[in-house]
N, CA, C and O atoms as CSV, one atom per row, in Angstrom:
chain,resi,resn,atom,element,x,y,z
A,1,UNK,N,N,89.425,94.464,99.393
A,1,UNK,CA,C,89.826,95.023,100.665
A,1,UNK,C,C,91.320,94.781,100.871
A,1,UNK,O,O,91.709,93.614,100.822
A,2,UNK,N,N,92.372,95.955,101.139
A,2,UNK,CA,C,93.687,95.488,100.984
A,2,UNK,C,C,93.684,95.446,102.908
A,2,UNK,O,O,92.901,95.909,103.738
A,3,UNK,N,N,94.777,94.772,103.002
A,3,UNK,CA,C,95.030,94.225,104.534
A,3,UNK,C,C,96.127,94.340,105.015
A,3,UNK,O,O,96.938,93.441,104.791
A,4,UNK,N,N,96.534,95.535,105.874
A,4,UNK,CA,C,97.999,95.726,106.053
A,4,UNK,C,C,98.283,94.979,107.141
A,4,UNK,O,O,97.738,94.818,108.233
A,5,UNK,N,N,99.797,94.318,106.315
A,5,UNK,CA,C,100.190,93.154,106.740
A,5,UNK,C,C,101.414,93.313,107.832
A,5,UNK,O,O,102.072,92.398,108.327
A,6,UNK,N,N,101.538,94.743,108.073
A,6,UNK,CA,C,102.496,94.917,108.912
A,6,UNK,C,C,103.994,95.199,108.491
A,6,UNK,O,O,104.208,95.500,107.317
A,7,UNK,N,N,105.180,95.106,109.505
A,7,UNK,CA,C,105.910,94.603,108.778
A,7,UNK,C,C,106.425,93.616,108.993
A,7,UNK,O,O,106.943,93.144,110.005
A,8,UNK,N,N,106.225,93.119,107.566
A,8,UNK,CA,C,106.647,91.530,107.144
A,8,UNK,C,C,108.153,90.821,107.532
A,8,UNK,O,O,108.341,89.608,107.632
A,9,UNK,N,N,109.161,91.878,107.722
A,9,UNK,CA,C,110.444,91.160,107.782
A,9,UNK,C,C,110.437,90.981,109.129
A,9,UNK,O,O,111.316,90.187,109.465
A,10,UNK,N,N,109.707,91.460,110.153
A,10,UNK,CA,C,109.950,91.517,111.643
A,10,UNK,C,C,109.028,90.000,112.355
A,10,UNK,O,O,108.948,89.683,113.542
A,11,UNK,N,N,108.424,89.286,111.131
A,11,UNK,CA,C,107.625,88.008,111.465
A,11,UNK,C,C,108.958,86.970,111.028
A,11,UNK,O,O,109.898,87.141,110.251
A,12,UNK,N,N,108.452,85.515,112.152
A,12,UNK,CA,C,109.007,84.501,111.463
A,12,UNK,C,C,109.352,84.302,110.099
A,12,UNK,O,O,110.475,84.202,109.605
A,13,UNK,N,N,107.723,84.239,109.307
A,13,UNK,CA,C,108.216,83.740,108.355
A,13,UNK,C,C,109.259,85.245,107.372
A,13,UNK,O,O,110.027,84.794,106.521
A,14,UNK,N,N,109.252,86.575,107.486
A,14,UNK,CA,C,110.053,87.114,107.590
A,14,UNK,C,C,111.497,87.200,107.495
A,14,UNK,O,O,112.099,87.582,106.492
A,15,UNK,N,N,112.244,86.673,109.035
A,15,UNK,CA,C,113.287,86.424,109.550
A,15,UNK,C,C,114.038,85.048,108.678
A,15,UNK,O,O,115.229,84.985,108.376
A,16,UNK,N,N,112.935,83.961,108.371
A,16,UNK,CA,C,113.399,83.170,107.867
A,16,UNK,C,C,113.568,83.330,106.469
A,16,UNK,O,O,114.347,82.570,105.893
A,17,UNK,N,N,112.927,84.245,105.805
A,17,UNK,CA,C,113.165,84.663,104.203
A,17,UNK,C,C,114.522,85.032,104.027
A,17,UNK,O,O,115.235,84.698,103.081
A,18,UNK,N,N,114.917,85.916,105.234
A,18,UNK,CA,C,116.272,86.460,105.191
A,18,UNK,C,C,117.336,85.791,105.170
A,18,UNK,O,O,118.357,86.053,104.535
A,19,UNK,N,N,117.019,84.386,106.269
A,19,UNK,CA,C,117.978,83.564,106.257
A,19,UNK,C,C,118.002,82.978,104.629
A,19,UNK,O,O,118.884,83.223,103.806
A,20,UNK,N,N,117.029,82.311,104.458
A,20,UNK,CA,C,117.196,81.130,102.932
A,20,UNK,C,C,116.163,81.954,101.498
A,20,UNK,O,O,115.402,81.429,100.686
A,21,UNK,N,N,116.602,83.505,101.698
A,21,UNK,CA,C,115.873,83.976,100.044
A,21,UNK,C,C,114.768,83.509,99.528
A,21,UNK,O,O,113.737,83.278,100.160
A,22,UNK,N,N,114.938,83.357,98.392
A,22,UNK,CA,C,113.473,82.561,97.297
A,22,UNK,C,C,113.688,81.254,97.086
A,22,UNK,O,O,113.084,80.773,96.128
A,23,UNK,N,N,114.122,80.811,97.479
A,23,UNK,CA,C,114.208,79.230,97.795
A,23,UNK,C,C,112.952,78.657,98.284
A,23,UNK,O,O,112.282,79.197,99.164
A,24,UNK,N,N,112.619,77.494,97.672
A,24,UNK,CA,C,111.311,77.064,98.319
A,24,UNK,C,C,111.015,76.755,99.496
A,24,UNK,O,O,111.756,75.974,100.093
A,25,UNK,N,N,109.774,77.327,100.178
A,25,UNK,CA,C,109.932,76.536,101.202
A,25,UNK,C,C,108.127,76.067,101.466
A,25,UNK,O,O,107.037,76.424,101.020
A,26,UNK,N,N,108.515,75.333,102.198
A,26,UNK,CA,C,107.283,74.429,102.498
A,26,UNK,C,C,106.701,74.498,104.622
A,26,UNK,O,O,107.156,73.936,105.618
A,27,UNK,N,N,105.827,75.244,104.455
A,27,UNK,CA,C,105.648,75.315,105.876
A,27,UNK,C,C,104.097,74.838,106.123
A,27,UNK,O,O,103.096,75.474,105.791
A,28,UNK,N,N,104.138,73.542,106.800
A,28,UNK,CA,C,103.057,73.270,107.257
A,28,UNK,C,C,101.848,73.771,108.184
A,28,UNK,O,O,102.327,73.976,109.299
A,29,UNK,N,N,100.809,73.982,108.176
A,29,UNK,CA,C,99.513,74.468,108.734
A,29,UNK,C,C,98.389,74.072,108.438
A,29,UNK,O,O,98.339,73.305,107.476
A,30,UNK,N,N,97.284,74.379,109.029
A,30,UNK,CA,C,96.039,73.895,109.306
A,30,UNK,C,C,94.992,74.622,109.578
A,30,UNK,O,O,94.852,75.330,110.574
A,31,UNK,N,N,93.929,74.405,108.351
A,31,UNK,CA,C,92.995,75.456,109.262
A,31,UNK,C,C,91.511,74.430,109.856
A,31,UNK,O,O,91.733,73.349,110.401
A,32,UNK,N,N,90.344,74.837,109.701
A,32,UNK,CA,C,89.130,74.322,110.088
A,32,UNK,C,C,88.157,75.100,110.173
A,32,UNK,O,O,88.198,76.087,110.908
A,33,UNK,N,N,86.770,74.692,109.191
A,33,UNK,CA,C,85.639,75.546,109.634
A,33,UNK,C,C,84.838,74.559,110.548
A,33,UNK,O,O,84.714,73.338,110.447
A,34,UNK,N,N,84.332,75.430,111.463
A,34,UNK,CA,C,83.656,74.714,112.475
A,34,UNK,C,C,81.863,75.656,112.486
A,34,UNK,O,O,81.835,76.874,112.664
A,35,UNK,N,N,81.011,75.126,112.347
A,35,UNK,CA,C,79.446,75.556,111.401
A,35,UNK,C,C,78.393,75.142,113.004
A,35,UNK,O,O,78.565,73.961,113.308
A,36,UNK,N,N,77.755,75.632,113.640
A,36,UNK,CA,C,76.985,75.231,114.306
A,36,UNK,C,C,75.801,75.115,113.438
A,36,UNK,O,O,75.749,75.502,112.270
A,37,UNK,N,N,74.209,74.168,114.556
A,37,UNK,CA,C,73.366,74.003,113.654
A,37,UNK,C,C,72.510,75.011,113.360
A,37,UNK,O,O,71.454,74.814,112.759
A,38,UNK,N,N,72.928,76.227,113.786
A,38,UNK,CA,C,72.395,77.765,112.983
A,38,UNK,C,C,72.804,78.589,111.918
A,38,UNK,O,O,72.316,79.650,111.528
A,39,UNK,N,N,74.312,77.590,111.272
A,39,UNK,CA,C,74.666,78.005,110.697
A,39,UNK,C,C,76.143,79.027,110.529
A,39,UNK,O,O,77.029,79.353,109.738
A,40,UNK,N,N,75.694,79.199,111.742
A,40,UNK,CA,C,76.874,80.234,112.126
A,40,UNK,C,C,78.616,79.938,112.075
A,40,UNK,O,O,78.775,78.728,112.239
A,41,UNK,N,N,79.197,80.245,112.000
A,41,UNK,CA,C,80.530,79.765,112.052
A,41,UNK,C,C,81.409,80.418,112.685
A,41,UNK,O,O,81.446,81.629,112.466
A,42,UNK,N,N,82.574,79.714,113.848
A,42,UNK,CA,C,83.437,80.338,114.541
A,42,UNK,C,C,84.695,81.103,113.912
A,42,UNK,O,O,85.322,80.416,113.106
A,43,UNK,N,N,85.085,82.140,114.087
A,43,UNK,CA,C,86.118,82.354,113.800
A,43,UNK,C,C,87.437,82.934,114.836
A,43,UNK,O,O,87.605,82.489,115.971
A,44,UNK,N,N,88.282,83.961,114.235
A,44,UNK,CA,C,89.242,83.929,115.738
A,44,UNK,C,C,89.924,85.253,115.090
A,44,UNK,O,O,90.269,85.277,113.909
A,45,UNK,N,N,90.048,86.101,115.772
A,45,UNK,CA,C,90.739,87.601,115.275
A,45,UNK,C,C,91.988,87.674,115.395
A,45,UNK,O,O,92.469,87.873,116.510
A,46,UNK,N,N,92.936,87.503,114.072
A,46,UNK,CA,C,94.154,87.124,113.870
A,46,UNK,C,C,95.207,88.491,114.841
A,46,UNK,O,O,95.045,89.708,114.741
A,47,UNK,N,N,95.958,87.963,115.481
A,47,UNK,CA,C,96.945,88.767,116.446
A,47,UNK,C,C,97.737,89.777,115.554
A,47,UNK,O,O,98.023,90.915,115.927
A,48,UNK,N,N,98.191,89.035,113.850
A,48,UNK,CA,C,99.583,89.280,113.680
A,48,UNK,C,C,98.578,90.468,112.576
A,48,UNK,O,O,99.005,91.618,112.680
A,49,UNK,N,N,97.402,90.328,111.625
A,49,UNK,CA,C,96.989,91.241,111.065
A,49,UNK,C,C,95.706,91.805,111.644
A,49,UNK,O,O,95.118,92.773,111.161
A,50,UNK,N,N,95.297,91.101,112.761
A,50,UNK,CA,C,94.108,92.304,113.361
A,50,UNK,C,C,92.811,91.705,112.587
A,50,UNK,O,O,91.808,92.372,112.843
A,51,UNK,N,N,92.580,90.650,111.734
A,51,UNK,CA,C,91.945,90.633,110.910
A,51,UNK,C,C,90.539,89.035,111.295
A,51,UNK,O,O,91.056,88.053,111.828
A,52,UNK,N,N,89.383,88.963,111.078
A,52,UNK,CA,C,88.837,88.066,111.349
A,52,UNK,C,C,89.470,86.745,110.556
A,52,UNK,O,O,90.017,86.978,109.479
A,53,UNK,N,N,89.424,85.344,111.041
A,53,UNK,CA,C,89.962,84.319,110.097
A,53,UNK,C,C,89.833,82.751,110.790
A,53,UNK,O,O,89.945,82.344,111.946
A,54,UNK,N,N,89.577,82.177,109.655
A,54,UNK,CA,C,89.357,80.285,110.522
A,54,UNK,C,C,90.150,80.255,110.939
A,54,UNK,O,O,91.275,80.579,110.557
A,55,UNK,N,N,89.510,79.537,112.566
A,55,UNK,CA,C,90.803,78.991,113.069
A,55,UNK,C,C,92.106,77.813,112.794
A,55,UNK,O,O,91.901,76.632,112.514
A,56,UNK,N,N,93.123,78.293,112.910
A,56,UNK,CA,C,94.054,77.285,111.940
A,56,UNK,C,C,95.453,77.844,112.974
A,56,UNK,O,O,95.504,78.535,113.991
A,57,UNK,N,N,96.225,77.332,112.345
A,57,UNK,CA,C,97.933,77.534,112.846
A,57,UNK,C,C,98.614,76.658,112.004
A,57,UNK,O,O,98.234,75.620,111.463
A,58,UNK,N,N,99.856,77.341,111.975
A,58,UNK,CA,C,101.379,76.935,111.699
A,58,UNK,C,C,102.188,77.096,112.748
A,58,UNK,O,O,101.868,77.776,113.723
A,59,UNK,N,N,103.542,76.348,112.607
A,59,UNK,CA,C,104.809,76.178,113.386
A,59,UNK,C,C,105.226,78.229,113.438
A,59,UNK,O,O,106.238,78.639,114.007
């Protein structure tokens, strides 16, 4: 399933490619599955691709 990602240069991490190129970078985040006892699991419908996904975040 391909997932249009928008456009990419108009996001943070984007803006910041522009500033510092292919240079490494290291950006911290977090996700979490959270499972009730039916099994089921929460998720959260991502803003930036529209797309279902664990809940998590970065800076």
């Amino acid at each position: 399933m391909a997932v249009d990602v928008g456009n990419f240069s108009d996001s943070y991490l984007g803006k910041l490619r522009k500033k510092i190129g292919h240079d490494l970078l290291h950006v911290p985040g977090s996700g979490i599955l959270i499972e009730n006892f039916d099994g089921k699991i929460l998720l959260q419908k991502r803003s930036d691709l529209g797309i279902w996904d664990m809940p998590g975040g970065s800076p």
